[in-house]
N, CA, C and O of each residue as an XYZ file, in Angstrom:
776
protein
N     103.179    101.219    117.459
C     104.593    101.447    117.287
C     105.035    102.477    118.323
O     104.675    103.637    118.121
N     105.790    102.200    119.437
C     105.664    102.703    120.265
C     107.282    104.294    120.215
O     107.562    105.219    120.978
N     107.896    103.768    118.856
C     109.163    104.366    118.957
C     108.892    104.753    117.027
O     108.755    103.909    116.141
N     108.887    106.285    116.867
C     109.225    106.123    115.042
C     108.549    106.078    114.519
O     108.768    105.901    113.320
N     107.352    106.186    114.944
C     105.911    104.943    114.347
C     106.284    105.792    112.734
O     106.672    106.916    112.415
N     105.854    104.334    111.902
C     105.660    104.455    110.732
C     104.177    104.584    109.855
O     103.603    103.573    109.451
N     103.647    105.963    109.623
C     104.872    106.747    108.787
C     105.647    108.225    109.093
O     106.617    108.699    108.501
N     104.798    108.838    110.343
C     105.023    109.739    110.803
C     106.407    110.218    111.440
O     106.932    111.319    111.274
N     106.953    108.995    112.320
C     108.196    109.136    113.039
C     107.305    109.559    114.572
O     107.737    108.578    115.178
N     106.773    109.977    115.198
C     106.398    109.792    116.056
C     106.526    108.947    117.372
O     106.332    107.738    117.250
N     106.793    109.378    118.460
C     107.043    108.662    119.285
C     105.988    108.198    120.476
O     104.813    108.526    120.637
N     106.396    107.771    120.852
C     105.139    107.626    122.448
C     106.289    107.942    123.668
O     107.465    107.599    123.795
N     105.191    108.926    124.663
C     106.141    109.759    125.812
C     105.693    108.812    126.911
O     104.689    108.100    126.880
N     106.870    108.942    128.195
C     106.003    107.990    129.299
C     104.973    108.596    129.743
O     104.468    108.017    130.705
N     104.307    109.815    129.326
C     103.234    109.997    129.792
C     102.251    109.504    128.933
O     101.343    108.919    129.524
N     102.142    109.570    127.566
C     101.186    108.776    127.006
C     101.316    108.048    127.393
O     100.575    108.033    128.375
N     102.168    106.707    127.304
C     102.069    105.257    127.800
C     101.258    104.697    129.075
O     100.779    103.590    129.322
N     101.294    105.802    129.720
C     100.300    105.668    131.398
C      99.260    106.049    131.091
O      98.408    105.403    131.701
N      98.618    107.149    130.123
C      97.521    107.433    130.224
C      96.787    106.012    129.145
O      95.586    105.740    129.169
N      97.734    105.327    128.343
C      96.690    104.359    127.267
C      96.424    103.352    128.256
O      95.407    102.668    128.364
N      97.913    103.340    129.275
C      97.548    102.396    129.875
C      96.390    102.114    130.773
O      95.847    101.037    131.016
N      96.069    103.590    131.314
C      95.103    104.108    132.498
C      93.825    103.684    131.601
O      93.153    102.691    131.880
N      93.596    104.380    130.689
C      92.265    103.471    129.643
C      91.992    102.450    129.264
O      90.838    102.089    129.033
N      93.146    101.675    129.099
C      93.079    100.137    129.062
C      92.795     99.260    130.301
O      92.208     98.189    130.149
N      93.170     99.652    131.457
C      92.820     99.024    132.478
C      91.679     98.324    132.680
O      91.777     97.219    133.215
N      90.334     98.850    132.278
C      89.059     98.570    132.768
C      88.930     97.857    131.381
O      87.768     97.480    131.232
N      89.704     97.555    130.350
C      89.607     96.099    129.242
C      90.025     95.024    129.424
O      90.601     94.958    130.510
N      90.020     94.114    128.877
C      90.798     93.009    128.383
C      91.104     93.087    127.363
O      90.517     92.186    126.764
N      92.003     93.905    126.374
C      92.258     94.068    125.525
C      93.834     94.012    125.515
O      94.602     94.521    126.333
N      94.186     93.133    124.183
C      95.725     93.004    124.616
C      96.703     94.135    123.817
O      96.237     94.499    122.737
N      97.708     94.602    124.121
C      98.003     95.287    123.587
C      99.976     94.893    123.268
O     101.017     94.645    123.875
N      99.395     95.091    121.823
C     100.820     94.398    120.546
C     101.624     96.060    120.203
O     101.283     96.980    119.459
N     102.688     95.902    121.042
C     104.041     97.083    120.236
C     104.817     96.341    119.550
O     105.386     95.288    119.839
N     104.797     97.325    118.071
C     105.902     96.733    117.333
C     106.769     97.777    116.980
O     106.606     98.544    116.031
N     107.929     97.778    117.983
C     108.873     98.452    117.901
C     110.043     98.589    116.953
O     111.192     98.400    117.353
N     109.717     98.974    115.472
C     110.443     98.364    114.189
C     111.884     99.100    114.139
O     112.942     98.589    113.774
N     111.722    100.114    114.487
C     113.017    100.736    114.355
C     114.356    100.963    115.167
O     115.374    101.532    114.773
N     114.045    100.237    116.700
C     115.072     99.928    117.297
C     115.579    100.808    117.863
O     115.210    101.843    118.418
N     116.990    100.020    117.570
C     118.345    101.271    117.973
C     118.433    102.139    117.310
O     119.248    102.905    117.825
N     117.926    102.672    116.065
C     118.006    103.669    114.864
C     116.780    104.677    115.171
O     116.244    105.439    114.366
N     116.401    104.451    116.836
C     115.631    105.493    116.669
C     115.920    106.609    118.362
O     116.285    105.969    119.348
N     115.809    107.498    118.455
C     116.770    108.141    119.129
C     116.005    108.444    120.550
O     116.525    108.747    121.624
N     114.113    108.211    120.124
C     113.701    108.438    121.591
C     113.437    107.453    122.255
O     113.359    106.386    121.646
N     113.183    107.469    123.902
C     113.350    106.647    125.087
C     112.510    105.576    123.967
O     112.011    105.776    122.860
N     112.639    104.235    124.931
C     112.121    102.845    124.890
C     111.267    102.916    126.159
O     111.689    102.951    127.315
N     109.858    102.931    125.701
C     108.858    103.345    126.384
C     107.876    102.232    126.070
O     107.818    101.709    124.957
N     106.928    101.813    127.332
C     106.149    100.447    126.561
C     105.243    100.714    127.769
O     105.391    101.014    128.953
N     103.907    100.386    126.643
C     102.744    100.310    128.170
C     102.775     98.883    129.047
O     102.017     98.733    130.005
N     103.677     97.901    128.648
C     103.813     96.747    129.220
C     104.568     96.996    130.892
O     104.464     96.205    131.829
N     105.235     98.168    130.901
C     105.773     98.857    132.229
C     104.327     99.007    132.832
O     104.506     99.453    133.965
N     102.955     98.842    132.607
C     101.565     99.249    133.377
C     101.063     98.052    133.465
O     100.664     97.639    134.554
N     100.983     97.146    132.115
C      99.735     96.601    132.223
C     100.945     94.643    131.637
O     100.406     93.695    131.065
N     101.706     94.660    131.841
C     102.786     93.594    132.058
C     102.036     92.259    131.432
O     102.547     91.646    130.495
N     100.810     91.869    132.013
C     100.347     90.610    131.666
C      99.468     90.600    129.821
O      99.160     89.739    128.996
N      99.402     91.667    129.904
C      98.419     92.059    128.258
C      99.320     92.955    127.390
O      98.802     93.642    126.509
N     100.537     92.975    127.586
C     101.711     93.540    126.853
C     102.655     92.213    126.176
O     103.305     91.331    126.737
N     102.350     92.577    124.377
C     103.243     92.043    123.531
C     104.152     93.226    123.130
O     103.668     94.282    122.722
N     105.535     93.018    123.260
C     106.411     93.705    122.391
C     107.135     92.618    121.538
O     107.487     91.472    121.815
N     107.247     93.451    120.282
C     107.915     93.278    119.340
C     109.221     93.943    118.839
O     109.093     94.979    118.186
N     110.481     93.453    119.078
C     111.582     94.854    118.476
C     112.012     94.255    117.355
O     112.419     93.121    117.611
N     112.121     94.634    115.843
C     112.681     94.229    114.762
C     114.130     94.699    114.475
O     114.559     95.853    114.512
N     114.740     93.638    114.201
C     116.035     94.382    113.725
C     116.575     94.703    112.360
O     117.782     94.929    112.273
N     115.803     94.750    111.258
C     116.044     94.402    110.476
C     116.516     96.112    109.533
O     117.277     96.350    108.596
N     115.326     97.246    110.648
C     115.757     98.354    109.934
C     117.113     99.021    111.072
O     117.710    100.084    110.895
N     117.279     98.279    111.937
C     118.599     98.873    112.931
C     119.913     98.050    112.435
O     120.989     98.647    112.397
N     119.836     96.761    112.077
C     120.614     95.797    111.508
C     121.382     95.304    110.027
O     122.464     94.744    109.851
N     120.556     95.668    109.263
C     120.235     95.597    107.838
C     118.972     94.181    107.398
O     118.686     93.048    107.786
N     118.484     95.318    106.213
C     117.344     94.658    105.608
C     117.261     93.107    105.420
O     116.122     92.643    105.383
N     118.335     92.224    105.295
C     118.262     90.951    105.330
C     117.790     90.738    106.180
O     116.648     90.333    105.964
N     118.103     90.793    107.393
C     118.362     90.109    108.851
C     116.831     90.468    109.423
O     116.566     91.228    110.354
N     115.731     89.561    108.445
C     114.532     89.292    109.132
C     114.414     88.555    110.401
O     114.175     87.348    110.384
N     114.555     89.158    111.416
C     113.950     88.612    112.400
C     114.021     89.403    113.870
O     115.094     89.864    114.258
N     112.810     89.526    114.653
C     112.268     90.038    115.760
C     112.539     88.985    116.697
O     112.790     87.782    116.628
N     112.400     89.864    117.612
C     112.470     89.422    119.554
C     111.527     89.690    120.001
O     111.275     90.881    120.185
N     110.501     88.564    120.406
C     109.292     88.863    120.526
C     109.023     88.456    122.410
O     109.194     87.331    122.879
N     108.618     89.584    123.150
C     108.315     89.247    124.973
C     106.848     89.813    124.872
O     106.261     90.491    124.029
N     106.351     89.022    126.586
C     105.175     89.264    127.078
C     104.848     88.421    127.825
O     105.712     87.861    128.500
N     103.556     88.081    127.934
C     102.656     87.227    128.882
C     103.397     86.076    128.498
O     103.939     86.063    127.393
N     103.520     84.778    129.535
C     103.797     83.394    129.012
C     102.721     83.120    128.556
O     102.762     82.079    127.901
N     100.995     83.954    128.637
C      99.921     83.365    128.219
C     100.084     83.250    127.018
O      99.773     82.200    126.455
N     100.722     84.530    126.201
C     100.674     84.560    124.777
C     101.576     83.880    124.165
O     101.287     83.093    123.264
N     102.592     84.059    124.507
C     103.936     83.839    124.545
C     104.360     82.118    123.969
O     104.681     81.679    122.865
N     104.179     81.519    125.242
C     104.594     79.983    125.343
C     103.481     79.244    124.216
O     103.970     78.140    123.980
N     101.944     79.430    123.277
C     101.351     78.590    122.486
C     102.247     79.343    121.500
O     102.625     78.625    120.573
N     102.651     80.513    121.466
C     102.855     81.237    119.820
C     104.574     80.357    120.008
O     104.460     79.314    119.364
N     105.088     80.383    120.229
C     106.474     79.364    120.607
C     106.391     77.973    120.062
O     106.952     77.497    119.075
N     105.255     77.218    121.244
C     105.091     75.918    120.561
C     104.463     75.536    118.652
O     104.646     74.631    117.838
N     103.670     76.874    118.695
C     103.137     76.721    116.907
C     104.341     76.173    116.119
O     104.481     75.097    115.537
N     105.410     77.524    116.313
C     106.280     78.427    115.386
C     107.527     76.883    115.716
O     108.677     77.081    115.324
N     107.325     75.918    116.184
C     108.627     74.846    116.904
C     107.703     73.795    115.838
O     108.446     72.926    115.381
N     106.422     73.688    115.394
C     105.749     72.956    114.868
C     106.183     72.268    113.233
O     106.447     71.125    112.858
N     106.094     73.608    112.531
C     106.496     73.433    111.256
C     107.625     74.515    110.840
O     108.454     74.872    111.677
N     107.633     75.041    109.477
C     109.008     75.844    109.036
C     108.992     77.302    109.108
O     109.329     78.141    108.273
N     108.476     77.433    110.416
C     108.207     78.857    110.682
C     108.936     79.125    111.966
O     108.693     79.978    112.820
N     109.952     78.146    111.918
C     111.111     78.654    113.214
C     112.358     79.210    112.523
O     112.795     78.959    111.399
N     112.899     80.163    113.630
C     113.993     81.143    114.009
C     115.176     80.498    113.165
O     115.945     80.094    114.038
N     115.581     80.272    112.259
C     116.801     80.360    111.955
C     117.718     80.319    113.354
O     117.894     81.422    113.872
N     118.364     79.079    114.070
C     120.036     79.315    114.870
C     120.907     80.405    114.608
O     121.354     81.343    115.269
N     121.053     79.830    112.969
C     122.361     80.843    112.534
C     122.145     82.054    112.487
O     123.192     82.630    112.782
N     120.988     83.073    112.179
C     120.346     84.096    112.513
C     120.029     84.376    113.539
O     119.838     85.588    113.637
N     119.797     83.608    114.782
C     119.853     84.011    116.128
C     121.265     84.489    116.816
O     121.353     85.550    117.433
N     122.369     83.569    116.634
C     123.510     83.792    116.313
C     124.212     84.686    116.135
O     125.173     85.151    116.748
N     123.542     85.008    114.982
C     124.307     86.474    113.960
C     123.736     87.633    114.944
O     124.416     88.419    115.603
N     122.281     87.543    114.881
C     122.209     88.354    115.712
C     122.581     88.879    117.836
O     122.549     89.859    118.580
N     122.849     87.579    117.856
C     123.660     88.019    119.157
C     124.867     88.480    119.053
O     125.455     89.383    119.648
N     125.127     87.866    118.353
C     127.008     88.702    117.386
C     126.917     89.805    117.763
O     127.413     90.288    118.781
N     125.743     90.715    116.326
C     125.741     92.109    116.350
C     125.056     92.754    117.411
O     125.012     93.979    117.293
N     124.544     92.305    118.351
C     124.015     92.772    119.725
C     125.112     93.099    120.922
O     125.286     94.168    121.507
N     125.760     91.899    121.088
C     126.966     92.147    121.759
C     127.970     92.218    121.879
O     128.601     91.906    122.889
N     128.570     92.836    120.443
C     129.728     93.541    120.158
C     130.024     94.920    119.572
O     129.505     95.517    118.629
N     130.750     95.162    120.186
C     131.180     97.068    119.991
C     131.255     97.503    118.654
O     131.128     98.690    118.353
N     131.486     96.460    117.703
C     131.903     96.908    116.174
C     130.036     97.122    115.698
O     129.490     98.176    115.373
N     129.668     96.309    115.763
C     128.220     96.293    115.498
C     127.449     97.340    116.481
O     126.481     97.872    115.938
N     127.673     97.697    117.700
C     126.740     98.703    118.128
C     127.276    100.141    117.440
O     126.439    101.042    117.385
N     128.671    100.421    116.892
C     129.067    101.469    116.902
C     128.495    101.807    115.688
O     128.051    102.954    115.623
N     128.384    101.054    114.642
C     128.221    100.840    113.534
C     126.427    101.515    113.217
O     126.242    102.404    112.386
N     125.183    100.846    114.105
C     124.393    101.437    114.923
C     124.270    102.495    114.741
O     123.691    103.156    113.880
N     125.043    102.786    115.895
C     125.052    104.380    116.496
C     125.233    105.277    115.314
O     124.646    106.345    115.145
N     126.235    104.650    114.400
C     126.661    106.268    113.135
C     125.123    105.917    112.173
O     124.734    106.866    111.493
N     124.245    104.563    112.107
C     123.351    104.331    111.463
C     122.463    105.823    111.811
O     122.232    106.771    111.061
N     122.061    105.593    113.337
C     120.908    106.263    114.135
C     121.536    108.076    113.546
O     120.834    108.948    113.036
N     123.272    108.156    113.905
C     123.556    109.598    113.897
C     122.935    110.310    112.180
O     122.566    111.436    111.846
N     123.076    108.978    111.422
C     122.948    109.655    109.614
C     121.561    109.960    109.903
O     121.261    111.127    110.151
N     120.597    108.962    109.900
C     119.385    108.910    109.831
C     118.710    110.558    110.428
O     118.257    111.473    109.740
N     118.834    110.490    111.678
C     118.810    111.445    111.977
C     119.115    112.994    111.560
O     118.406    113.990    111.702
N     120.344    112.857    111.026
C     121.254    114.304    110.221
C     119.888    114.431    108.821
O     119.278    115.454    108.509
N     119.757    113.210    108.286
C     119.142    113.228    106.753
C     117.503    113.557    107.296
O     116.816    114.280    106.574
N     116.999    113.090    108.382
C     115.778    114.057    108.618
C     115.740    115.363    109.202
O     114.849    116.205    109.084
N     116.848    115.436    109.869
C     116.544    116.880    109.946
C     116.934    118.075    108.733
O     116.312    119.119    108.538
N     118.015    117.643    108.076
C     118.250    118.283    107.195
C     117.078    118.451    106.168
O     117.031    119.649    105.892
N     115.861    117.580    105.306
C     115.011    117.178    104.807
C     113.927    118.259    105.543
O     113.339    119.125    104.896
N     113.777    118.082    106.862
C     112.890    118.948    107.264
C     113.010    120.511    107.553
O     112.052    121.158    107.978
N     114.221    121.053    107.297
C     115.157    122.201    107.497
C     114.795    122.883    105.972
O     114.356    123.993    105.668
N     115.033    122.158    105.475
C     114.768    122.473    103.733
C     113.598    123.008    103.315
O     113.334    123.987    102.616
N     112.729    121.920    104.049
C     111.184    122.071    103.458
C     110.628    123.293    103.848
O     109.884    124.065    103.243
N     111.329    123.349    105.444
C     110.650    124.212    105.930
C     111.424    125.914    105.514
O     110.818    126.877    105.985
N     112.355    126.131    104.898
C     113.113    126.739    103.686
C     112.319    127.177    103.180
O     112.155    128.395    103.241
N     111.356    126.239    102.352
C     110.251    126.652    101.278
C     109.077    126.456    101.494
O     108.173    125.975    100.812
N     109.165    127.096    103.084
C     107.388    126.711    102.964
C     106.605    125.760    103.517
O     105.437    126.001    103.825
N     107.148    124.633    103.690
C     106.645    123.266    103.995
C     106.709    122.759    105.642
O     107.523    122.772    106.565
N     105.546    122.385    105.426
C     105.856    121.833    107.274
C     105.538    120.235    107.655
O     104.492    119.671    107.976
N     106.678    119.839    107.507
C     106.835    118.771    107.824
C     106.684    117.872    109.150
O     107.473    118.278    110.003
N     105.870    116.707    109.620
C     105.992    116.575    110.984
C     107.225    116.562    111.667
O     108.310    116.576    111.087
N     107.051    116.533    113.106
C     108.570    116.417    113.773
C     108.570    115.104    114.000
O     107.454    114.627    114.205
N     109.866    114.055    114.039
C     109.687    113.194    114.113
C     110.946    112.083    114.385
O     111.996    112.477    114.893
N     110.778    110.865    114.058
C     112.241    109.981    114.503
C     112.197    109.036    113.782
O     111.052    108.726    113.455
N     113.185    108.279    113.286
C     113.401    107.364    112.938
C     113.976    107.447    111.247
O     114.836    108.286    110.979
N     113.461    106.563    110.202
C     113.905    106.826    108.720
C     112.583    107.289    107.934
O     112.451    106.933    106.763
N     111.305    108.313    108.747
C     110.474    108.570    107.690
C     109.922    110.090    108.073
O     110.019    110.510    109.226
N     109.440    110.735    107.195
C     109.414    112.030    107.291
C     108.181    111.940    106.738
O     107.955    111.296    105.714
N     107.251    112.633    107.440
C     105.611    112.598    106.824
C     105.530    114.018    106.423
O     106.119    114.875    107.082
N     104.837    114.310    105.386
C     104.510    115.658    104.728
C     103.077    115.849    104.043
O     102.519    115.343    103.069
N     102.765    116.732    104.920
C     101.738    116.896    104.452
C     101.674    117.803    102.729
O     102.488    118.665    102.397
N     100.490    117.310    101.851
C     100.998    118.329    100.785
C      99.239    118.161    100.215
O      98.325    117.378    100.476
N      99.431    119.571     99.160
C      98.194    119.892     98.977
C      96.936    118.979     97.778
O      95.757    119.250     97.551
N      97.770    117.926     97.255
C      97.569    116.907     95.828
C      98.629    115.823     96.020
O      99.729    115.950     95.483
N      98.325    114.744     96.781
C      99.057    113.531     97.054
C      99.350    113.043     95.398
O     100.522    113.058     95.022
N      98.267    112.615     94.427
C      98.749    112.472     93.341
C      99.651    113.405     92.553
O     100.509    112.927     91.811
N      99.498    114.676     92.678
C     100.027    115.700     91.924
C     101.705    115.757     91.948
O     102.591    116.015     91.133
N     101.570    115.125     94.224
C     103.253    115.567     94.702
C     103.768    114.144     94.012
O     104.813    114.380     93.406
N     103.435    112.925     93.915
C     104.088    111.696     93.717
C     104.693    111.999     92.336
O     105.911    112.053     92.169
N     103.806    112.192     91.362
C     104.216    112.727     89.633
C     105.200    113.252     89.762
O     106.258    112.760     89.370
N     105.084    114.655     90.484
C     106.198    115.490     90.427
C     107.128    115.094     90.741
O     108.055    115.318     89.963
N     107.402    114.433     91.794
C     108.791    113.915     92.400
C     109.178    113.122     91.897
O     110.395    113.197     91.734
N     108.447    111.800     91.289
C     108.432    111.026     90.103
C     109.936    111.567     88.398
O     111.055    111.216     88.023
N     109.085    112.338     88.087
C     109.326    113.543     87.172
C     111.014    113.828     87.536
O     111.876    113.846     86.657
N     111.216    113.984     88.591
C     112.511    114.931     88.858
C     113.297    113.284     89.618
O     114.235    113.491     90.388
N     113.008    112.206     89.445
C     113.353    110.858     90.002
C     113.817    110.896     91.058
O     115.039    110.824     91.181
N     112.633    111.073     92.609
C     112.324    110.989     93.759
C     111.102    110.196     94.433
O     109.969    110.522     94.791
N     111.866    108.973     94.444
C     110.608    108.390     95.334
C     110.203    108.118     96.290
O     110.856    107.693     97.243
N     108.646    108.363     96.233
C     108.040    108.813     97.681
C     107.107    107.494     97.587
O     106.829    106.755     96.642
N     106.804    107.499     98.703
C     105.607    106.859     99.137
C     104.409    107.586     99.575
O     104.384    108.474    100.427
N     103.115    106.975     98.697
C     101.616    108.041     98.810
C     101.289    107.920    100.216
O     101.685    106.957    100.872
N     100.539    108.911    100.745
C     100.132    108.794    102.468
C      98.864    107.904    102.963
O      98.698    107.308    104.027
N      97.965    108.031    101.731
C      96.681    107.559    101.854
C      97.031    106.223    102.238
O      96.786    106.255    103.444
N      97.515    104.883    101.941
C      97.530    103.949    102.243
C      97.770    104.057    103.776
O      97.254    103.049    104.261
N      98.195    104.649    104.541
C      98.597    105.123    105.871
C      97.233    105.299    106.869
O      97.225    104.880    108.026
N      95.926    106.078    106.148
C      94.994    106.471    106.579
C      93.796    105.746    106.687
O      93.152    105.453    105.681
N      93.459    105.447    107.762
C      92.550    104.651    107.970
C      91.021    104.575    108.025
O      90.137    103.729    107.889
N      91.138    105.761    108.266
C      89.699    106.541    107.819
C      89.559    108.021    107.506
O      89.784    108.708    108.502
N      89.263    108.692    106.449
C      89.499    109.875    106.121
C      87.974    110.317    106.249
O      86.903    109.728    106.107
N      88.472    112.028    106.684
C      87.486    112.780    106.919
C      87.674    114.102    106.616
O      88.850    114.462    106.566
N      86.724    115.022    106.373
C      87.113    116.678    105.836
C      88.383    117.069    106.832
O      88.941    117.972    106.208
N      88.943    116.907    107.757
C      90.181    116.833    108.315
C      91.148    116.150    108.054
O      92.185    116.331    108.692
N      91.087    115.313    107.187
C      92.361    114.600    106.567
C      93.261    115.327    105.788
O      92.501    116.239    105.458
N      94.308    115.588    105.260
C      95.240    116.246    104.619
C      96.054    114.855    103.733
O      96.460    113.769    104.147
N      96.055    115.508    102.301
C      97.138    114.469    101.773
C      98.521    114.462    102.242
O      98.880    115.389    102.968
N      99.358    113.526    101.920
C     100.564    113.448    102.676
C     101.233    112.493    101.189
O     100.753    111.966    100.185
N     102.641    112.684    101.820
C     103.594    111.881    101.506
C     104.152    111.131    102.433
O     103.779    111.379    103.580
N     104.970    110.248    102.293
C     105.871    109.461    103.376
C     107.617    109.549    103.030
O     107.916    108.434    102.602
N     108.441    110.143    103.047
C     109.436    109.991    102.440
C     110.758    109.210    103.266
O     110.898    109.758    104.359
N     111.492    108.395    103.114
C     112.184    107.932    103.601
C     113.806    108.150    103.329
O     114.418    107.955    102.279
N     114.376    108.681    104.782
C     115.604    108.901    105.000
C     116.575    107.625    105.146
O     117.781    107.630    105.394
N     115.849    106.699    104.958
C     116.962    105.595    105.638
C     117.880    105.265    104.653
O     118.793    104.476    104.898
């Protein structure tokens, strides 16, 4: 996730992007961005596909920049990858909706829909920083971050969910997030501004 990543908010800088890319070079390994958060997220649009062009899938979803209905991604890259995953998806009932392609060029290239956007990206933004302003109020240090999720670290992942539970705040547990834990792992929460 090259923008927001979920769950942290985290971004990728063009200098990371050159250095994964600089390590990837000597692979064949392809490399899939799924850029979920779009326009609702406030740092650059950065892709190691600017390095490594032929082994670069991006993915941009619109669904958290757009609204939650409006399942469906814009998917570029190699014609290697590209043109069989096309012909599959043309096969059976796993093609693009028109009228959803449609809709979404609508809200792509018109001013009412980007502006609309923009005050999305401005809230989102206001509600994490404010969230992280707070915490850090009382104590808490929250990552820095972008998009609609705020990662927190806390000292009893079960303990914080109850509690917030309790006072009817829901969070999402961190562990599902973690892929391999080690005496350096920290429990977390995931909380979402969107």
């Amino acid at each position: 996730q090259p923008r927001a990543h979920n769950p942290t908010g985290t971004s990728m800088t063009r200098l990371r992007s050159s250095q994964l890319a600089e390590v990837l070079a000597g692979s064949r390994a392809w490399v899939i961005e799924d850029d979920h958060c779009g326009e609702i997220s406030l740092a650059e649009d950065v892709s190691i596909g600017q390095f490594l062009p032929d082994r670069c899938v991006h993915i941009r979803s619109y669904s958290k920049s757009h609204g939650p209905d409006l399942r469906i991604a814009a998917v570029g890259g190699a014609a290697e990858v590209i043109d069989p995953m096309v012909a599959r998806r043309m096969l059976g009932p796993g093609w693009t909706s028109r009228l959803l392609q449609a809709v979404l060029l609508d809200l792509l290239t018109h001013a009412d829909p980007q502006e609309s956007v923009r005050q999305a990206r401005i809230a989102y933004t206001r509600r994490g920083t404010l969230l992280r302003e707070r915490l850090k109020d009382r104590g808490v240090a929250a990552s820095p971050g972008d998009g609609i999720n705020v990662w927190i670290p806390v000292e009893d992942e079960r303990s914080a969910l109850i509690t917030l539970a309790a006072a009817g705040i829901r969070v999402a547990p961190g562990s599902p997030f973690i892929v391999t834990a080690d005496s350096t792992t920290r429990d977390a929460i995931r909380v979402t501004t969107g």
